[in-house]
N, C-alpha and C positions, 0 to 999 in steps of 0.2 A: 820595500815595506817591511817594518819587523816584523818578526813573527810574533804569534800571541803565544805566551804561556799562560795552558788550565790547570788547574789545583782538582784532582780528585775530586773533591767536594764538588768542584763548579761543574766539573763534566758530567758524574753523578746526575745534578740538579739542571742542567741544561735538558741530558738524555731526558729524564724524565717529562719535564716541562713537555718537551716534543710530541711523548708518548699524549700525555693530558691533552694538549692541544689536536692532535691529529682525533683522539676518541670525540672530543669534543665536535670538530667539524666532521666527523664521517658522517655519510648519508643513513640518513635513520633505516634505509631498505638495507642493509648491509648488516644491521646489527640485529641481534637473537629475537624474535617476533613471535607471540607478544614477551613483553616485559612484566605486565604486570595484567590485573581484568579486565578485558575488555567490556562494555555498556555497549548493548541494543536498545538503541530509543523507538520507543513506540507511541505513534503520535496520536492515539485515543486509549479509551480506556479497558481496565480487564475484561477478556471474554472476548473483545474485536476478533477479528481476521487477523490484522497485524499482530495484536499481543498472541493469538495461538500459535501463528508461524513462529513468530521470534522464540516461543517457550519452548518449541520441538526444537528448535535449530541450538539453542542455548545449553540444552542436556547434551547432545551431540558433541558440538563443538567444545564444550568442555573434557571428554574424554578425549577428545582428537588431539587436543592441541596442549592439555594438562595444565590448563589456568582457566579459572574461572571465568565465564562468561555470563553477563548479568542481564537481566532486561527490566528497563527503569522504563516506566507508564509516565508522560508530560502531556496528559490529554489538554487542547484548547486551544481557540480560534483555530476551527477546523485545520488542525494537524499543525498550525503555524509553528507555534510554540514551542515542540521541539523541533520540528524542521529548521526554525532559524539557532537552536542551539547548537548540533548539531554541525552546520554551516561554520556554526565562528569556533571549534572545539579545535584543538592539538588536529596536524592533519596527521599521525602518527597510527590509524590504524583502530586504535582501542575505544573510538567511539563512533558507531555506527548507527544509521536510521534506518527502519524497514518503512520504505513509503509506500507507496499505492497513486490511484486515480486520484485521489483528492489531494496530494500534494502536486500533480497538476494542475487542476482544474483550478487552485487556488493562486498558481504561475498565470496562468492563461486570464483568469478573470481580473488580473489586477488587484488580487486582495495580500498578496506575499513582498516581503522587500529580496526575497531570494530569486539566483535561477537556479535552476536546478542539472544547468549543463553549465553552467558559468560555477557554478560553485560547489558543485559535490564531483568526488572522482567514483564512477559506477562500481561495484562489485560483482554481484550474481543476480540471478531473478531466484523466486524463492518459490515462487507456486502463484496459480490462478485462482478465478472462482467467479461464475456469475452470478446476476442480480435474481432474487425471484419477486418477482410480484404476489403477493396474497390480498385475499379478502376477507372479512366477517365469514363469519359461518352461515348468519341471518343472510345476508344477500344471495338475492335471487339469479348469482351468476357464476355457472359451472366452468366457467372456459373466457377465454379472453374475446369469442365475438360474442359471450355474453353480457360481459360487461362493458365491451363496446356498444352494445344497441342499448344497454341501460343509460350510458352517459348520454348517448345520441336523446333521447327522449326523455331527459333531466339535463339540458347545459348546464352547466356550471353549481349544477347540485353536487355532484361527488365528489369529496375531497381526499387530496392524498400526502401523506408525511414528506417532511425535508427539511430543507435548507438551503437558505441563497448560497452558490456556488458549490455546494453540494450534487455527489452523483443521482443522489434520488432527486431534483429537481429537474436536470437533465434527463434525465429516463421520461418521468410526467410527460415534461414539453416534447420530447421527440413523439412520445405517443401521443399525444392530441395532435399533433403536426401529422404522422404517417395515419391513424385515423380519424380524424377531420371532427376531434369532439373538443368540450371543453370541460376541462376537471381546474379544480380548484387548490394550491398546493397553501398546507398550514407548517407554517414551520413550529420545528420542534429541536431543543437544543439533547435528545438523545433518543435513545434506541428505544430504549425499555418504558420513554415517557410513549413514544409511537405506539408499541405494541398494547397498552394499555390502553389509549384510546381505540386499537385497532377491534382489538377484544369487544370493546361496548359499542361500537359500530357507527364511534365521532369522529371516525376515518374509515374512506369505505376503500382503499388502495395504498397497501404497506411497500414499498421497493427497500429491500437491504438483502444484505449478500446472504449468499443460500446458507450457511454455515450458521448463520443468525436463524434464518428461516425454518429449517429443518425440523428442530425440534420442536418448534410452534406445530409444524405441519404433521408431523410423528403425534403429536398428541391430542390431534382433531382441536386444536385451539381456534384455529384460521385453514382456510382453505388455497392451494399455492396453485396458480393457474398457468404462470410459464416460467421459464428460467430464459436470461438472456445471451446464453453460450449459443456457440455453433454447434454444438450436437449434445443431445441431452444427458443429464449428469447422472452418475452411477449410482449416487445415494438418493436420488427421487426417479430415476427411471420411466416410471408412467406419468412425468411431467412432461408436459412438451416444449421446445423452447418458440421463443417468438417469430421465427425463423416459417417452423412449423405453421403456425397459428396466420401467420398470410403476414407479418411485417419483418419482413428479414434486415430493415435498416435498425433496427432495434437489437443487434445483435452487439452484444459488448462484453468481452471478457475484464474483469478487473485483475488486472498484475501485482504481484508486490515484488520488491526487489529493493536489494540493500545498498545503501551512500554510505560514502566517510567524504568527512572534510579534502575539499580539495588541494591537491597538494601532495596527498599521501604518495608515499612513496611506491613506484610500480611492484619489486619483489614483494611489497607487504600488499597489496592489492591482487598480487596473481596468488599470492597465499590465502586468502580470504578466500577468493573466490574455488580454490581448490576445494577447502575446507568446506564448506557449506555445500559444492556440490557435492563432496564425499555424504555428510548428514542427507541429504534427500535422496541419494542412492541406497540409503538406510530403512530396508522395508518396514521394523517399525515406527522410524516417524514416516516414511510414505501412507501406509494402511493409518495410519491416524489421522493424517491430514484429508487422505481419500473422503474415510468416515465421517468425516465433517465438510464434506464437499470440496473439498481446496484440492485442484487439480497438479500434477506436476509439472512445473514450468522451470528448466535449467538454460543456461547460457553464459556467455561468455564476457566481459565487462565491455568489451565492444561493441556486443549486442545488444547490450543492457542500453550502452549510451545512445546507439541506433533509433532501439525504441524509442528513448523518451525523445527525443529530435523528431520521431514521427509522430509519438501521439501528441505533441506541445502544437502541431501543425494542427492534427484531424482535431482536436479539439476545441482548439482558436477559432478554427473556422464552425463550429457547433456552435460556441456562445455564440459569437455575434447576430446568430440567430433568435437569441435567448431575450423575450418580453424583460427579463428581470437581470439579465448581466450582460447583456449585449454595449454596445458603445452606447453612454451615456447614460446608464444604467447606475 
């Protein structure tokens, strides 16, 4: 076979080609991370749980990493809406979801076109937080077996905020189920329309995470009779949780913890999650998130994906319990 001859030129414009070509297919874990800012989607609106975590985690991980880190609010159809952006984004790293219970409960009920082991690659856990229960100030109930004998002697007089496939809906039905009463849930499409009704006492049972609660409770607005943690929180202390109060199946921490599109590449995923747990070893976003109830909860993307594989289990088997999202529902 003859030999080829190259012309300077050709071999110049070959090497290079090579070079192009080889950057082109390297695996995106391999190259400088991030490139460019990365976006925290947060699947409700300012003030949540989710948008406080991701605003502590975002100032952090900004100096950590020396790129901007952003956090972009796609509240709607309980969390779907970003959750499903998220899902179909670059699996590259620089767009991540902080979800929670209710991009569960939204898996489980049959209201998502996502899964969320099928289709997100885990990161970190970010922090916890229980639900607290409040009431009016007007109601004549100090404690949770007070408002247990009130519903007992009013069926289905007292009604309490939510939303179908919603965590406060599940809270409700577990408590009429573990106390043998019947409350009435009204849905409501937010937070702040609840606590307003809760205020004039056209809801006699508020469920939302303590972080929301507190300062209701801090300013004699409403009255918080449990928290749904396994041992009681540091920022309400002479709350008791429901554990206490004689229903210990009522026990339910809410997690958050961050997805990117599945795909992403593993060095950029164990970078992630160094990263963030680096921020929450950071006493002051810990002491802030404390302050606001959100407990520290760290881990590993293994563990991350652990969890959701168990709670997609424990809570599949909750709805079908569920008058309103169970099969056929």
């Amino acid at each position: 076979m003859p030999a080829i001859k190259w012309s300077r030129r050709a071999l110049v414009a070959a090497t290079t080609a090579g070079f192009v070509a080889g950057a082109i297919e390297a695996p995106a874990g391999a190259q400088d991370f991030p490139s460019k800012p990365i976006t925290i989607v947060v699947p409700f609106g300012p003030g949540t749980t989710n948008d406080i975590i991701a605003r502590q985690l975002a100032q952090d991980m900004t100096g950590t990493l020396g790129q901007s880190v952003i956090v972009e609010n796609r509240a709607g159809a309980t969390g779907n809406i970003a959750t499903e952006f998220v899902a179909k984004s670059r699996p590259d790293g620089h767009t991540l979801l902080i979800a929670s219970m209710s991009n569960i409960l939204s898996q489980v009920t049959g209201n998502a076109s996502f899964d969320l082991t099928r289709d997100f690659s885990p990161i970190a856990f970010s922090g916890k937080t229980p639900y607290s229960l409040l009431v009016p100030n007007e109601l004549p109930a100090k404690s949770v077996a007070d408002l247990v004998e009130l519903a007992r002697r009013q069926p289905g007089k007292l009604n309490y905020a939510g939303f179908v496939g919603g965590v406060p809906q599940f809270l409700g039905e577990m408590l009429d189920r573990a106390a043998k009463i019947n409350t009435l849930m009204v849905p409501y499409k937010s937070t702040t329309d609840a606590l307003v009704d809760l205020l004039a006492n056209r809801i006699q049972i508020w469920f939302t995470p303590i972080a929301s609660g507190v300062p209701v409770q801090t300013a004699n607005q409403a009255r918080m009779l449990a928290i749904t943690g396994e041992t009681r929180a540091r920022v309400v202390p002479d709350v008791p949780t429901f554990k206490e109060a004689g229903y210990p199946d009522m026990t339910v921490d809410v997690v958050y913890f961050l997805l990117a599109a599945k795909g992403t590449p593993q060095p950029v995923v164990d970078k992630l999650s160094s990263v963030i747990g680096k921020a929450l070893e950071n006493p002051k976003v810990n002491e802030s998130l404390l302050g606001q109830g959100i407990e520290e909860k760290r881990g590993t993307p293994a563990e991350v994906g652990a969890y959701l594989a168990d709670q997609i289990r424990r809570w599949g088997d909750i709805v079908k319990l569920s008058p309103l999202s169970g099969p056929g529902k």
